[in-house]
N, C-alpha and C positions, 0 to 999 in steps of 0.2 A: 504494500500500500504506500505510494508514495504522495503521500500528503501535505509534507513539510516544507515550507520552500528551501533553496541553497543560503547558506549563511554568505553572503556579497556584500558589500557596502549599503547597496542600495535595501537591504534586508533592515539594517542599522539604522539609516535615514528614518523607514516608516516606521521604526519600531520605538525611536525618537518620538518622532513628532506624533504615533497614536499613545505614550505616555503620557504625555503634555496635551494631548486633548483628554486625557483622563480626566487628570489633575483639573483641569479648566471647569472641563463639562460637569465633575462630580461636585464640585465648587459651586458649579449654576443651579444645581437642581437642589444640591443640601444648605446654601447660603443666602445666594442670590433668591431662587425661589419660595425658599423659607419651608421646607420639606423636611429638616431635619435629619442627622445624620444614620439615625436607625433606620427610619421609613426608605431612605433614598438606599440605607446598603440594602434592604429587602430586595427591593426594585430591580436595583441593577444586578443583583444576585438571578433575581427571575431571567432579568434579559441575556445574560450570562449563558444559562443553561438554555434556553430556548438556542441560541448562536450554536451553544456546545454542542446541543442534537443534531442541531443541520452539519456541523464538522465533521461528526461522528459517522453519519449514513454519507459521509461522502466517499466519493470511491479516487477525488485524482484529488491534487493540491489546485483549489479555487483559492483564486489571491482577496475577491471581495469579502468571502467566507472565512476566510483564513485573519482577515484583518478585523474584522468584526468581531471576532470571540476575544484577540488582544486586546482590543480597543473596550470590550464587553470588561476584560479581566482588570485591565486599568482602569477604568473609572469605579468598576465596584472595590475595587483595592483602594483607590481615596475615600470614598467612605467608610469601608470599615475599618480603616486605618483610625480614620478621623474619630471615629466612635471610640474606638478602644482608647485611645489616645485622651479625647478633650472629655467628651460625654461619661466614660467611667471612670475618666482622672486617674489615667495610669502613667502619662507622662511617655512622653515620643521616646525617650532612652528603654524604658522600661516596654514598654509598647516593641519596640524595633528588637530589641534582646526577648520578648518571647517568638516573635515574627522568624526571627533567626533559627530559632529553635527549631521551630515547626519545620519550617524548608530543609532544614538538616536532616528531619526525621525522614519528610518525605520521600527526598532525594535516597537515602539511605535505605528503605524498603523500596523504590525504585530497582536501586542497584540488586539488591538481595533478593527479588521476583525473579529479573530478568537480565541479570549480568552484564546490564547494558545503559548508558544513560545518553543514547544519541539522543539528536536533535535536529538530523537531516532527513531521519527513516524511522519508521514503526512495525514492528513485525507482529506486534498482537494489540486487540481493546484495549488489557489491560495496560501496556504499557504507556498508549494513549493518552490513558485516565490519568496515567501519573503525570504524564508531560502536560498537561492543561492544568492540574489540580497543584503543580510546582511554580508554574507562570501565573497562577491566581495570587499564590502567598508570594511569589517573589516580587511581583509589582507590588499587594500591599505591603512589604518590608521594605521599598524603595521608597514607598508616600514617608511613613515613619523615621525613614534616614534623613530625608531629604526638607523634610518638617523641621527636626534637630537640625540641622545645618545650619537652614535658614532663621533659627527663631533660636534655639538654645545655645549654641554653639557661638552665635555673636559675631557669626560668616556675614552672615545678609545672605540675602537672594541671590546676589549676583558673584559675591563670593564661594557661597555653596555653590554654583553651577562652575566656577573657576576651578575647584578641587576634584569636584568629583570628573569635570572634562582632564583634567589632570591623571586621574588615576584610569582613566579610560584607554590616553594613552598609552600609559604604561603596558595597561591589558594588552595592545597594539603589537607594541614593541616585542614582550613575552613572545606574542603569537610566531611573527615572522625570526627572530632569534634565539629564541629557545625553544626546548623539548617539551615545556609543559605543556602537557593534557589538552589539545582543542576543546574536547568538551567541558574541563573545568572552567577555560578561561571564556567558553561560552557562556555556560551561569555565572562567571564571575560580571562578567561585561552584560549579562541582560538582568543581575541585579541592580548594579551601576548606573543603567538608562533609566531605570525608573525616577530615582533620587533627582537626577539631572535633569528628567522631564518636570519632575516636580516642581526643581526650583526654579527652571525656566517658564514654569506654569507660573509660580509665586509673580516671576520678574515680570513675566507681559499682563496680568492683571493686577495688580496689587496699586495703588495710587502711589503716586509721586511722593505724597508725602512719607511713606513708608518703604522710602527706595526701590519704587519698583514703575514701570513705562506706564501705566493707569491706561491700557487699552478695556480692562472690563473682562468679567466672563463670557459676555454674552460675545462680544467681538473676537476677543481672541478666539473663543470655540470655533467658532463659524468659518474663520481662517484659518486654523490647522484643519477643522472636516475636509472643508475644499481641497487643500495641499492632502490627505491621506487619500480623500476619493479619487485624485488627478494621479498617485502615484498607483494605486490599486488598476486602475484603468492602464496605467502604461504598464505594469506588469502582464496584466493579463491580454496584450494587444501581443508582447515579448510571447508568450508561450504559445500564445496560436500560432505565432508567425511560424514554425519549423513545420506544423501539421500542413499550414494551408498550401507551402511551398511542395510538401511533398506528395499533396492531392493533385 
């Protein structure tokens, strides 16, 4: 079942910018719209799963589909981040150190099912379930980082997105000159994008007066949807192209 798309740059790109429409969007519906942050992670938990089942019965790697359950996983990972976090006053340190935890576990009965923790292929359901249910808690452990960065840490917004672009690098560098593990430094660098989207979500909504571009949620959303819907569309023009040439 090859459902996965290839780990490329341009994989990176929308996996960026559907963080950061998380971040925005779960902002719009638990803040802006005044939904609250329980009610809105129910929501987007439902929408979540609804995306998951259409992943699930799918048989090839659909890029609109495929972008939908991340974009589905990131925004419901800002709110239930935001809930653990502010709503039962556990504090984004303490919040991110249980978040941490759980993805260890996952990951870790991942490994021990099926000997395997790709990210380009899936050879059973089960494995599936673990890769969708790892990318759930690792976007919300990036809202949680990247919260702390911007707010505890005394980074700012635009400092937290300095650091954590910083250690993204790094991830970069590791990849192409050393031996470690492509798939560690793949969970390592798709925990990393979350925080990143986060606080670049923080910096293009947040007001001026609070160091940040005061575009709004309503606005910024609406401009990364576009930018993810524009790059979903140019994926998917890419993968038909080899079929249509060779009908």
């Amino acid at each position: 079942m090859k459902k996965l798309p290839e780990i490329t740059l341009l994989f990176w790109i929308m996996k960026i910018c559907a963080t950061t429409l998380g971040e925005t969007a779960g902002d719009l519906l638990a803040q802006t719209l005044n939904v609250g942050y329980a009610v809105s992670s129910i929501i987007l938990l439902g929408i979540f799963l609804v995306t998951l089942v259409g992943q699930l019965a799918a048989k090839r790697y659909i890029p609109a589909l495929y972008w939908a359950v991340i974009l589905a996983t990131s925004t419901a990972g800002t709110t239930m981040s935001d809930y653990m976090d502010r709503t039962l006053g556990l504090g984004y340190a303490t919040g991110a150190l249980i978040l941490v935890t759980i993805l260890a576990v996952i990951l870790g009965a991942w490994w021990l099912s099926e000997k395997s923790l790709s990210v380009t292929d899936v050879q059973s359901r089960r494995a599936e379930l673990f890769y969708w249910t790892a990318i759930l808690f690792s976007n919300t452990l990036g809202t949680a980082l990247g919260d702390y960065l911007a707010d505890d840490s005394g980074l700012g917004f635009a400092g937290g997105a300095l650091l954590i672009g910083s250690l993204l690098a790094l991830v970069v560098l590791a990849h192409y000159f050393t031996r470690i593990s492509s798939v560690l430094l793949f969970w390592v660098a798709f925990v990393l994008t979350r925080p990143f989207g986060a606080t670049v979500g923080d910096l293009l909504t947040k007001d001026t007066s609070q160091n940040g571009l005061g575009f709004g949620t309503i606005g910024s959303s609406l401009i990364l949807f576009a930018v993810l819907v524009g790059l979903a569309v140019y994926t998917t023009i890419q993968l038909r192209r080899p079929r249509l040439e060779a009908a």
